[in-house]
C-alpha positions in Angstrom: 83.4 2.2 -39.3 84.3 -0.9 -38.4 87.3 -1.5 -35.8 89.3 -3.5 -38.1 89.1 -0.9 -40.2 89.4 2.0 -38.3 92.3 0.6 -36.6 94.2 0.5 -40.3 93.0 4.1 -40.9 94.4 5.5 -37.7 97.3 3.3 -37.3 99.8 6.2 -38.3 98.2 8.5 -35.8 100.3 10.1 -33.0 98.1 10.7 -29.2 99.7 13.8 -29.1 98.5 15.0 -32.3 96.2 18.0 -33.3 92.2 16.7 -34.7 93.5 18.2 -38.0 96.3 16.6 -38.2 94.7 12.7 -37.4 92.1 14.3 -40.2 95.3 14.8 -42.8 96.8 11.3 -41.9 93.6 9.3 -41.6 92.8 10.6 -45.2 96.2 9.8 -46.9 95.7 6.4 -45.5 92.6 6.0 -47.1 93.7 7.3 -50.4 97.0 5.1 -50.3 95.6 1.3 -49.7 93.1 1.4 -52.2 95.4 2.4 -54.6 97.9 0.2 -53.5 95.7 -2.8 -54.0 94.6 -1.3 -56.9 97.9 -1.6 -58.6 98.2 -5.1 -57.7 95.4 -6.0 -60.1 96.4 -4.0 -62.2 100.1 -5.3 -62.6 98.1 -9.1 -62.0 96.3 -8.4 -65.3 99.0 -6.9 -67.1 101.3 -10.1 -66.2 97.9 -12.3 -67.3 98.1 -10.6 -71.1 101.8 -11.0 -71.4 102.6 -7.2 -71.2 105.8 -7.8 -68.3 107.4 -4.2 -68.3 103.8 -2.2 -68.1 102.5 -4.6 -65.2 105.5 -4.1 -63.8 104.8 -0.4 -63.3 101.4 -0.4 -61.0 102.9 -4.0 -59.0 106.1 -1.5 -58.1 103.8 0.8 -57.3 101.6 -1.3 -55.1 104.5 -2.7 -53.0 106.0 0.5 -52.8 103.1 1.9 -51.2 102.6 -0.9 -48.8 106.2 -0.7 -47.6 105.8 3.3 -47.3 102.4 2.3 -45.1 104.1 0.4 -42.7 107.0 2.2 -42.4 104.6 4.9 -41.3 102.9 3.0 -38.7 106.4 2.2 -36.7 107.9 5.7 -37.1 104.8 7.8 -37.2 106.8 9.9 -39.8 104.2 11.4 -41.5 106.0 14.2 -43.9 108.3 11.1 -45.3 104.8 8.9 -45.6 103.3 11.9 -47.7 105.5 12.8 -49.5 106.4 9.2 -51.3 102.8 8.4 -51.1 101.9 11.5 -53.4 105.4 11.2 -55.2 104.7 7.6 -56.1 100.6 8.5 -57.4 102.1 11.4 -59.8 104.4 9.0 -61.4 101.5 6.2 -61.8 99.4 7.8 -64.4 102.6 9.6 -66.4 104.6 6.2 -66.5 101.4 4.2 -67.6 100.8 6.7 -69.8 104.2 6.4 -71.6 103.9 2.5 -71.4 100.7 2.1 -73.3 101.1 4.7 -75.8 98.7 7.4 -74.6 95.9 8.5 -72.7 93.6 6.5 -74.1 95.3 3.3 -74.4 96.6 3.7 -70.3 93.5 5.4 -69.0 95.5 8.2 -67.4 93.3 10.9 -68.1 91.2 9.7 -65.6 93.7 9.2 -62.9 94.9 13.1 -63.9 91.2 14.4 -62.8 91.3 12.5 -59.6 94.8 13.0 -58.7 94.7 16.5 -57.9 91.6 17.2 -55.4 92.2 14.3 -53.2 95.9 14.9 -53.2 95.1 18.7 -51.3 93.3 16.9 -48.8 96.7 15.1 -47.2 98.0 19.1 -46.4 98.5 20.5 -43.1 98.2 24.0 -44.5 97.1 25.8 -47.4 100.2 26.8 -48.9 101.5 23.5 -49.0 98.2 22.3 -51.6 99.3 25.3 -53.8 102.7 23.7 -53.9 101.0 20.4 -55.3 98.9 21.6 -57.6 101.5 23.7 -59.5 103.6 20.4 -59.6 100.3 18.5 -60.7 99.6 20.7 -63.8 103.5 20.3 -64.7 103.1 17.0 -65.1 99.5 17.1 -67.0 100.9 19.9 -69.3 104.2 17.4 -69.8 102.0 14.4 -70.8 100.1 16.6 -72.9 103.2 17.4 -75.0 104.5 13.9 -75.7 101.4 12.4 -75.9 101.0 12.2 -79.5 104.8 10.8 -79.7 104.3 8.1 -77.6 103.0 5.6 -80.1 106.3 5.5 -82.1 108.2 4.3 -79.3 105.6 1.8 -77.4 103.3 0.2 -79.3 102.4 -3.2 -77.5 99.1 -3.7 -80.5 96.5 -3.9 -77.4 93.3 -5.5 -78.2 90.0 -3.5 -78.3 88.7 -5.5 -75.5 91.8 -5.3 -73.6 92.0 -1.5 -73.5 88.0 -1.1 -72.7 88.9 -3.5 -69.8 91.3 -1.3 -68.8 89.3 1.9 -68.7 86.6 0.3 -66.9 88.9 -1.3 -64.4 90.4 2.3 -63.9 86.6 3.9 -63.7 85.7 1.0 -61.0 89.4 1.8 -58.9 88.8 6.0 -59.1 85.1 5.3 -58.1 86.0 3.2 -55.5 88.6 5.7 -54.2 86.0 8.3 -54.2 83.4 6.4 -52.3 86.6 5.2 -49.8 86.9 8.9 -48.9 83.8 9.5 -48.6 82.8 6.3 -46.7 85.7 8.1 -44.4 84.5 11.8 -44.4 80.6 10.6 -43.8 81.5 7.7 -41.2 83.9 10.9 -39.3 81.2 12.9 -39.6 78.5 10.7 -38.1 81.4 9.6 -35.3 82.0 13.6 -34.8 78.3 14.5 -34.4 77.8 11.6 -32.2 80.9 12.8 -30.4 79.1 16.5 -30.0 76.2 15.1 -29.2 77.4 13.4 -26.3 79.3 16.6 -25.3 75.9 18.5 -25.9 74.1 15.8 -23.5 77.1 15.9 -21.1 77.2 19.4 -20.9 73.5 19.9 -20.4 73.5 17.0 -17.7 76.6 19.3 -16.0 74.7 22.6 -16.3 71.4 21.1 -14.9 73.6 19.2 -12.1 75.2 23.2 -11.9 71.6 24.8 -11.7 70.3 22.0 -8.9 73.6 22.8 -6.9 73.1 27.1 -7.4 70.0 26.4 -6.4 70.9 24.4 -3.7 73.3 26.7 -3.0 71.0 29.4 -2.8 68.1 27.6 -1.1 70.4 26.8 1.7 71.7 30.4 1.1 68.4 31.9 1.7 67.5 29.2 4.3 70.5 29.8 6.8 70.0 33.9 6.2 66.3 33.5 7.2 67.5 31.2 10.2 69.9 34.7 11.6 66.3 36.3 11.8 65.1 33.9 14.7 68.0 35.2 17.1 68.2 38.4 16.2 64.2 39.0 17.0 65.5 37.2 20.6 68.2 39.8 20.6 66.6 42.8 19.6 63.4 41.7 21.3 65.2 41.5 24.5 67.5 44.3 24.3 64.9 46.6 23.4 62.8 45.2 26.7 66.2 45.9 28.9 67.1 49.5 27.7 64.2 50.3 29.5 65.1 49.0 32.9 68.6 49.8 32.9 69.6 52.1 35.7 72.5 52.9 34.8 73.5 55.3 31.9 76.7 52.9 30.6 74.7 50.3 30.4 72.3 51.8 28.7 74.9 52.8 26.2 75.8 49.3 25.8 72.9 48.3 24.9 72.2 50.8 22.4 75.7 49.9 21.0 74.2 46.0 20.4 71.3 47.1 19.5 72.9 49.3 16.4 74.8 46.4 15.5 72.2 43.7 15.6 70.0 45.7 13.2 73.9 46.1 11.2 73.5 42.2 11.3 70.1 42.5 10.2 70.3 45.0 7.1 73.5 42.8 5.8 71.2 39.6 5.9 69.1 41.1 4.0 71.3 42.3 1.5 72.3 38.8 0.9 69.3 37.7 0.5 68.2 40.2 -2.1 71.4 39.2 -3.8 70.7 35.9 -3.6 67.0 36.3 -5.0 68.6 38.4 -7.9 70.9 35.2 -9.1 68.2 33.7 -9.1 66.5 35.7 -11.2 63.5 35.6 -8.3 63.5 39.5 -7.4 60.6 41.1 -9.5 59.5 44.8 -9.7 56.6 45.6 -7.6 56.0 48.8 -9.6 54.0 51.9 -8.3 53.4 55.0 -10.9 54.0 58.3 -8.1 55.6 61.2 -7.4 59.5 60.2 -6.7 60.4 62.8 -4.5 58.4 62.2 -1.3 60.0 58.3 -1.1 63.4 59.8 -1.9 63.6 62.4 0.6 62.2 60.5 3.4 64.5 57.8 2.8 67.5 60.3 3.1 66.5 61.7 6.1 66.6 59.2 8.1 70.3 59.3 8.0 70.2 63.5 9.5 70.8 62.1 12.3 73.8 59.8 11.4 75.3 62.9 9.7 75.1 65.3 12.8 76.9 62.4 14.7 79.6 63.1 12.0 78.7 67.1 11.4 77.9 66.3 7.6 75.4 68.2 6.8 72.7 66.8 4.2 71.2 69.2 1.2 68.5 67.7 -0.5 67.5 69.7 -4.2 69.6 73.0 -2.9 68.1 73.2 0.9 68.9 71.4 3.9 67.4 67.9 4.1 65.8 68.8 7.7 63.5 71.7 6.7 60.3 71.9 4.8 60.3 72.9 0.9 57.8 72.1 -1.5 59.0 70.5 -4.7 57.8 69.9 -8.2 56.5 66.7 -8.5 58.0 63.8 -10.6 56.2 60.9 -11.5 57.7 58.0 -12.0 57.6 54.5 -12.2 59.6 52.5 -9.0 59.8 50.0 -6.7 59.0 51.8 -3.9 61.2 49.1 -1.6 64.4 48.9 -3.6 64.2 52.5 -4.2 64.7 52.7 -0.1 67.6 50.3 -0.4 69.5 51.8 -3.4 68.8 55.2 -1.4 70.0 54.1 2.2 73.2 52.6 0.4 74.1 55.6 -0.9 73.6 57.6 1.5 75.2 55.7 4.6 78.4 55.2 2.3 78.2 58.5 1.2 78.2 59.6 5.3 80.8 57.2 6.2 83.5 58.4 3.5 82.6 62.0 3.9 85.0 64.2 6.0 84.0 66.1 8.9 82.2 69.2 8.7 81.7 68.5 5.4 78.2 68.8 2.7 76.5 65.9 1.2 74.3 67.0 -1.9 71.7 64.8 -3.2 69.6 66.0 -6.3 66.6 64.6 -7.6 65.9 65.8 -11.6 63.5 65.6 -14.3 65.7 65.4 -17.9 64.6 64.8 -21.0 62.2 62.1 -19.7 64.9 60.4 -17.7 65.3 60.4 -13.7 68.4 61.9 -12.7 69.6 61.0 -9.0 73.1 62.4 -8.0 74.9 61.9 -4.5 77.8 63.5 -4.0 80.4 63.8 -1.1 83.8 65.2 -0.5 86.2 63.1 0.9 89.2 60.9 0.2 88.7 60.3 -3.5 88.0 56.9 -4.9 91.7 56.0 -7.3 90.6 56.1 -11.1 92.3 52.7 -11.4 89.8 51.3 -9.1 86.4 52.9 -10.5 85.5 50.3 -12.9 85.4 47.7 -10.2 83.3 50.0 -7.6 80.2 48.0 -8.0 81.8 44.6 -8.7 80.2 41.9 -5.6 82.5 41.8 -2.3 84.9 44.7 -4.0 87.0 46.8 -1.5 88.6 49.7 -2.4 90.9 49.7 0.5 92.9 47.0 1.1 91.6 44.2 3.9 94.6 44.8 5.9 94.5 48.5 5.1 90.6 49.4 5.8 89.3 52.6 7.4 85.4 52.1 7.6 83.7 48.5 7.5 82.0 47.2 4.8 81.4 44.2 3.0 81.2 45.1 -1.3 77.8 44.1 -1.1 76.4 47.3 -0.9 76.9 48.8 -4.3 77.1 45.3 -5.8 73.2 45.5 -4.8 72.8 49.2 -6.0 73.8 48.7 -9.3 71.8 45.4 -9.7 68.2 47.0 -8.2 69.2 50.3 -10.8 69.3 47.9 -13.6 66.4 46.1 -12.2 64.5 49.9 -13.1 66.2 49.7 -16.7 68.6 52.1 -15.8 72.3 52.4 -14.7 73.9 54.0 -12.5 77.7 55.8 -12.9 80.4 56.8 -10.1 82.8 59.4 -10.6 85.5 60.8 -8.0 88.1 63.6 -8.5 89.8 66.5 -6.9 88.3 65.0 -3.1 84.8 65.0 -4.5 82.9 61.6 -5.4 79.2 61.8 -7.1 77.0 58.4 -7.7 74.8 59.3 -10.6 71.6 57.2 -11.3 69.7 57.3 -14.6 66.1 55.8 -14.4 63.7 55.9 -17.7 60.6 58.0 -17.0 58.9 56.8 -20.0 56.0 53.9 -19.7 57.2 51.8 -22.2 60.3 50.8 -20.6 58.1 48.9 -17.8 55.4 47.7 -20.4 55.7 44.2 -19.2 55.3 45.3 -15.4 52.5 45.5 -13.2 51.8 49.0 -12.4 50.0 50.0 -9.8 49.6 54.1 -8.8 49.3 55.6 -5.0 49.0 59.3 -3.9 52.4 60.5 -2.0 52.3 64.4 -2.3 54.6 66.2 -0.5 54.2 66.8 3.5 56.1 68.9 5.8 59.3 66.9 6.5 59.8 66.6 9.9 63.0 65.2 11.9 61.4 62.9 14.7 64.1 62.6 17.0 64.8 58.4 17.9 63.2 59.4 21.8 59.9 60.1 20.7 59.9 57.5 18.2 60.4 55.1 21.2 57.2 57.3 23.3 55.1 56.6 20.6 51.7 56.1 21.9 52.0 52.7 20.9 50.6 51.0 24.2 47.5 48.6 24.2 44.5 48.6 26.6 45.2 48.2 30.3 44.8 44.6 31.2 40.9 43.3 30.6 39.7 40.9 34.0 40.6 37.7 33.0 37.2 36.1 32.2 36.6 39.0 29.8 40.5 38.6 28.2 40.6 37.7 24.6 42.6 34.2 23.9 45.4 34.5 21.6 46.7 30.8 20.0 50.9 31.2 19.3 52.0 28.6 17.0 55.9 29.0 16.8 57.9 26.0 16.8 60.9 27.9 18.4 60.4 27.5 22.2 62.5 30.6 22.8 60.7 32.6 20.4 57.9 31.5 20.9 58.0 32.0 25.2 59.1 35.2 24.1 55.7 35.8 22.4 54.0 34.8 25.7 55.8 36.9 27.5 55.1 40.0 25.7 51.5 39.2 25.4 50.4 37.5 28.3 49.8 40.5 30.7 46.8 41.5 28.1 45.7 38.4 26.8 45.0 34.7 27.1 47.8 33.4 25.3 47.8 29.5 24.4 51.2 27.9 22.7 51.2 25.2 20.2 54.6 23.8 18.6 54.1 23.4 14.9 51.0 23.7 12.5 49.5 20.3 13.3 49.8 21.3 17.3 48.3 24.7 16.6 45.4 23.5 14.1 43.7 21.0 16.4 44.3 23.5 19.2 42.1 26.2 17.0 39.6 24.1 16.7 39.3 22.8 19.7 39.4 26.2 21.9 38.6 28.5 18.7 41.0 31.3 19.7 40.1 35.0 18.9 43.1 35.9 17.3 46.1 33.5 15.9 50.3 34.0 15.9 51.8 32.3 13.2 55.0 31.5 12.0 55.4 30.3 8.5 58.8 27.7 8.5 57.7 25.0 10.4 58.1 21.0 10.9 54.6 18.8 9.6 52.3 21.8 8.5 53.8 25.0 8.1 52.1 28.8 7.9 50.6 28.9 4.7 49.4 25.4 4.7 48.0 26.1 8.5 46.1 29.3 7.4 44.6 27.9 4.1 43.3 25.5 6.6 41.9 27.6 9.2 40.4 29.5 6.7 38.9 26.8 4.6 37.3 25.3 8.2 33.7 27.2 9.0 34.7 26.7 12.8 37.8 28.4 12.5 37.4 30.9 9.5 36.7 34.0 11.3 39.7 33.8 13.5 42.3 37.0 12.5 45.8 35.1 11.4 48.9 37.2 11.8 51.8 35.7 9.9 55.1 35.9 12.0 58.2 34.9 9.8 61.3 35.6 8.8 60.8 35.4 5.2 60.6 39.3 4.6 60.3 39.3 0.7 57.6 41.1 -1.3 56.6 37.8 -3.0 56.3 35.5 0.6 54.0 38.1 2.0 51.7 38.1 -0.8 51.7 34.3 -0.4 50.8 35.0 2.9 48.0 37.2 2.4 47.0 34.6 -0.2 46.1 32.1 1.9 44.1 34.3 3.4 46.6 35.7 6.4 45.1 39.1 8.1 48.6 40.4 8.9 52.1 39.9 8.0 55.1 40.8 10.6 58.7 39.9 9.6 61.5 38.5 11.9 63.1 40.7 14.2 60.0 42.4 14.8 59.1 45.1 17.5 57.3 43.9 20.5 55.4 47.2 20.5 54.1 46.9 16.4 52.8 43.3 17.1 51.0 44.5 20.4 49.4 47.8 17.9 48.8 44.8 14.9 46.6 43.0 17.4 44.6 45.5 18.9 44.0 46.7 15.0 42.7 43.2 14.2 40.8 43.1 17.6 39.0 46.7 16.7 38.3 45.6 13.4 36.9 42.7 14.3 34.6 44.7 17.4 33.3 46.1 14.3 32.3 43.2 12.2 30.5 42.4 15.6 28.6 44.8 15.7 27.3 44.6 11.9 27.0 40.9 12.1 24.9 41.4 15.5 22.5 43.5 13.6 22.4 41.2 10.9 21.8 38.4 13.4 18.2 39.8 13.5 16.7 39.9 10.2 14.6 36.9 9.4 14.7 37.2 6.0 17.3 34.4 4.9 17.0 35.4 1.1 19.1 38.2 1.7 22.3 37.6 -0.5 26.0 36.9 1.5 29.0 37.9 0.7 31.3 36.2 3.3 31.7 32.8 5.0 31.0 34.7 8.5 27.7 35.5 6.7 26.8 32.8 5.5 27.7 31.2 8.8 25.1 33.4 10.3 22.6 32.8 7.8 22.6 29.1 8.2 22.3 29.6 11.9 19.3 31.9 11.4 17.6 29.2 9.3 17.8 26.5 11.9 16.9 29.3 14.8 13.8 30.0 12.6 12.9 26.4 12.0 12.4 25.6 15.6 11.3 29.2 16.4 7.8 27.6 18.4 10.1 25.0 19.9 10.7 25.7 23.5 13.1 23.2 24.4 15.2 24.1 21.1 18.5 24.8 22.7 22.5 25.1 22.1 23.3 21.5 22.2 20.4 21.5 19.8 21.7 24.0 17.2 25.6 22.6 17.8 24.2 19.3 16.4 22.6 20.9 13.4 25.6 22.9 13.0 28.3 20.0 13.6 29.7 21.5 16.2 30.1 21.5 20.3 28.3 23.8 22.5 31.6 25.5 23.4 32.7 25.6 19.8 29.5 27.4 18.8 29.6 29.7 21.4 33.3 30.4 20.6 32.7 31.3 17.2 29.3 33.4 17.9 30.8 35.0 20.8 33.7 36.0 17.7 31.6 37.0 15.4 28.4 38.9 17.3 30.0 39.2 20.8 26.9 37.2 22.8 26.6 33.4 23.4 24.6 30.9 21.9 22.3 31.5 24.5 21.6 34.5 23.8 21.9 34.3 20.1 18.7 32.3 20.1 16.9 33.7 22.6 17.3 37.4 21.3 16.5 35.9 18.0 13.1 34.4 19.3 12.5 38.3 20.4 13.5 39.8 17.5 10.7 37.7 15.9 8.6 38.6 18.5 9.0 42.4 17.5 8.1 42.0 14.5 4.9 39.9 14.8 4.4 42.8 17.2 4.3 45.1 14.3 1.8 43.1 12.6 -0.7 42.7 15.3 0.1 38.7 14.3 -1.9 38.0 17.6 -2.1 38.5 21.4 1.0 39.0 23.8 0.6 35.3 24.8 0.1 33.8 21.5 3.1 35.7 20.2 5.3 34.3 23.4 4.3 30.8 22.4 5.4 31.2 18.9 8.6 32.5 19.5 9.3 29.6 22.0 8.4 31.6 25.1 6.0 28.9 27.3 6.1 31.7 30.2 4.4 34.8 29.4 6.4 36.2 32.5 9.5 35.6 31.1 8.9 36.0 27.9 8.2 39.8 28.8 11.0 40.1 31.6 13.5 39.6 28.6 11.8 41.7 26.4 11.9 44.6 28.5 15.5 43.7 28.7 16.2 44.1 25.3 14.1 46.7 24.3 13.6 48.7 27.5 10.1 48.5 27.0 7.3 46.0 27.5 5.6 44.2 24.9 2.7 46.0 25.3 4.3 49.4 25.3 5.6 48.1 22.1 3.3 47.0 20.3 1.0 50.3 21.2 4.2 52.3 20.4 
């Protein structure tokens, strides 16, 4: 609409009034000016044909109007405005009607149709339009009745042409009305959907400003949790080391007393951060399709212990949790993971509200295809007004100033998400001193229809209590120290200097150890020394883990090398990133100084036996033989140049590191990796190897066989025979 316009519309409008009510004045506006200039002509060409007391009639009308128009825009009175606006339209038609002698003559009838819709639309309520229209058909029904008698009294002998005139001018002023109010209604239309669609666009500009800052929020969130890993693997790494070498029996208490609370510290950061991965809708089922009870039973009695502290005794399906019962299976589908977190919740807040000397009972059932997990405990009883917020986030059912036991509401906040997570829910009820968590998880497949399933073998094993002692003995130890020009080289890349001199220190009594500061540092460090094993840790400044182990694995001089991924990102989804990029091992911060030592010396075996394959391999001359692996097709590449310059006797290492695109010390690095022996040795056992076989085929005599291996000394060429094969060429060829 245009503003000169719209400011004539809405000139009667109050700021303080409702939408509906600018709606209801806006339209009474627009009925009332074009009617008002209506009756202007009108009385205009009344005057024109010399019929004065008829034209007088719309002029009145007209002026009337105006002057009720303006009034309104001064006082904003809108009831007085309405109410001689409508007033003023009912007499128009009825006092026309009268002065020209009918309905015809006047062209009322076709101001009564039009009078009565658009008059309703001036209402603030409903009622009000009932009002109108009974007053409107008392008016129609009353010009009905003396319409016939109104030619006696006024009969002003009007023309043909005059009164078609009329009826046209009449059908032009209602039309024009009509297409007035709905030039209004359309051009408020248009201005309200542009209005909502601005809204719409502001509102989704806000939500996807609110989204970037949640997740913002929750990056840095996640971020700063993972950061309280670095200092607590310090502090836990160290204390652990100490508790060893403290003398004294206080201070070994002490440091069992941090130690408790740093891995406190530790389980609440990562409660956050499974709360924080839930908001964001990041933490996904990792389902496995076992039997239930192994996982739940184990879980619980890890916390015996706790509850002898407390004498709370733990029954587990009618016996006590510490002796051995076989149960009936029940398959189910779980995350094995979050099972153990919904599990230890329960039961440590089920241990710290418990009483002394009192029973914990925790049943594990099979009904009517559903999972039924129940914990009870007696104790100070939850209030009933209270229940319904039990599993609201950061909700404390004692007071803060009032609190007993510690806590932070996060704990069955998490519960009841991860239970959910399952499809199922989970229910708390506490009377008469007793309180019972009950879990409900669907057994049946279709539930988890859009999960990956995977299945594992858990039966039932005796349960034994290992006390925390001989947890601690563990035969856990590595190797005595090797001689140091037989120790393996280890490459830590950590850019944490204290972490990452930690790492040295528990590794460097065994092992080589070399450092590098970030991923960069630690890559041109691999390659240059080609270490047998590699540290990692994943968050770091120019290249981090991932990108650092896709390249060492991509890189034939590097891709043998075992990779253990040290970080503090502990979820299910960044260690199968890990492994992705092709990481042998995954260890999360705070780890234990004894399981890296034990995750080494696994990689280290393993790879003594990949060694030993590949040094029988190494052998074979055939190079049609079909590879799996880049190590073998490493190997097979070397055999091909070894073979090509078998007869060559001054073929050497520098020779075969040229072929290969590699330095002498980074060939023998990576043989002495992968087949335990040097270049050296590589290609001079390979030259016998041939040998052998050309043996076997009475190829020729012992000298022409030494010259086309690459032997130009017969001597020698049997010296390292004998060597090898603990027999003499001749004994071997006759054997």
């Amino acid at each position: 609409m245009h503003p000169f316009l719209k400011k004539i519309v809405e000139a009667g409008n109050h700021k303080n009034d409702l939408e509906e009510e600018k709606a209801s004045k806006t339209n009474l506006v627009v009925l009332a000016i074009p009617f008002a200039f209506a009756g202007l002509i009108w009385g205009i060409l009344y005057f024109a044909n010399g019929l004065y007391i008829p034209g007088a009639i719309p002029f009145s009308y007209a002026i009337l109007s105006l002057i009720s128009y303006f009034h309104f825009t001064i006082v904003k009175k809108y009831k007085f405005f309405r109410n001689s606006q409508l007033f003023l339209i009912l007499i128009l038609p009825f006092a026309l009607q009268i002065t020209l002698g009918g309905y015809i003559q006047s062209s009322a009838v076709i101001l009564w149709g039009f009078i009565a819709p658009v008059g309703a639309l001036v209402f603030f309520k409903t009622k009000q339009t009932i009002y109108w229209f009974v007053s409107y058909l008392s008016l129609v029904v009353i010009a009905f009745l003396i319409n016939d008698s109104l030619p006696q009294y006024f009969n002003w002998d009007l023309s043909d042409k005059f009164i078609n005139a009329i009826f046209v001018l009449n059908i032009v002023a209602v039309s024009s009305l009509i297409y007035a109010v709905q030039y209004h209604y359309v051009n408020k239309q248009t201005e309200l959907k542009n209005a909502i669609k601005e809204k719409n666009e502001s509102l989704a500009k806000q939500t996807e400003k609110l989204k970037e800052n949640d997740k913002l929020k929750s990056q840095f969130f996640a971020n700063i949790s993972h950061e309280f890993r670095t200092p607590l693997t310090l502090i836990l790494g160290l204390l652990n080391k100490q508790k060893n070498n403290l003398a004294s029996e206080d201070l070994k208490e002490d440091a069992e007393t941090m130690a408790r609370n740093a891995n406190r510290l530790l389980e609440l950061i990562n409660q956050l951060l499974d709360l924080s991965k839930l908001e964001a809708g990041e933490l996904q089922l990792a389902l496995v399709k076992a039997n239930i009870i192994p996982t739940i039973k184990n879980t619980v009695l890890l916390y015996d212990s706790l509850g002898h502290e407390k004498n709370v005794t733990i029954v587990f399906n009618g016996n006590p949790i510490d002796t051995f019962k076989k149960h009936k299976p029940i398959v189910a589908y779980f995350d094995e993971e979050k099972l153990q977190k919904i599990m230890s919740n329960l039961i440590s807040n089920a241990i710290k509200f418990s009483s002394n000397n009192s029973v914990i009972t925790v049943d594990v059932k099979n009904k009517n295809e559903t999972l039924k997990i129940t914990v009870s405990n007696t104790g100070e009883e939850i209030p009933a007004s209270k229940l319904p917020f039990i599993f609201n986030r950061f909700y404390q059912v004692d007071g803060e100033s009032t609190r007993e036991s510690e806590g932070t509401g996060i704990g069955l906040s998490l519960v009841k998400e991860l239970v959910e997570l399952h499809y199922g829910q989970v229910l708390v009820t506490s009377a008469h001193g007793k309180t019972t968590f009950s879990i409900s998880i669907p057994l049946n497949e279709s539930y988890f229809s859009n999960d990956t399933i995977s299945t594992m073998s858990n039966n039932d094993v005796d349960y034994k209590v290992i006390p925390s002692a001989e947890i601690k003995k563990s035969n856990t130890a590595v190797d005595d120290a090797q001689t140091t020009e037989n120790q393996l080289e280890i490459l830590v890349v950590e850019d944490h200097t204290d972490i990452r001199n930690y790492i040295l220190d528990i590794l460097k009594t065994n092992y080589k150890v070399s450092l590098a500061v970030n991923g960069v540092d630690g890559y041109e460090k691999a390659n240059k020394n080609i270490p047998d094993l590699i540290i990692s840790d994943v968050m770091m400044p120019k290249m981090n883990g991932y990108e650092l182990c896709s390249k060492l694995k991509s890189n034939e001089n590097t891709n043998h090398i075992p990779v253990i991924m040290l970080t503090a990102k502990a979820s299910q989804d960044n260690k199968i990133e890990g492994l992705e990029t092709g990481a042998d091992d995954y260890l999360t911060k705070p780890f234990d100084e004894k399981e890296l030592q034990v995750r080494i010396k696994n990689l280290i075996a393993i790879r003594e036996k990949l060694q030993k394959k590949y040094r029988q391999e190494s052998y074979i001359t055939s190079t049609k033989t079909e590879v799996t692996s880049v190590q073998q097709q490493f190997l097979k590449k070397l055999k091909t140049i070894v073979e090509d310059n078998i007869d060559n006797d001054q073929f050497n290492v520098e020779d075969l590191g040229d072929k290969m695109s590699m330095s002498r010390s980074q060939i023998h690095r990576k043989l002495k990796a992968l087949t335990n022996q040097s270049a050296t040795q590589f290609i001079r056992n390979y030259r016998l190897y041939r040998a052998a076989e050309l043996l076997k085929l009475d190829s020729g005599n012992i000298t022409e066989i030494a010259y086309q291996v690459g032997f130009s000394s017969q001597t020698y060429f049997s010296k390292c025979f004998q060597e090898l094969f603990n027999m003499s060429p001749t004994e071997y060829k006759s054997n």
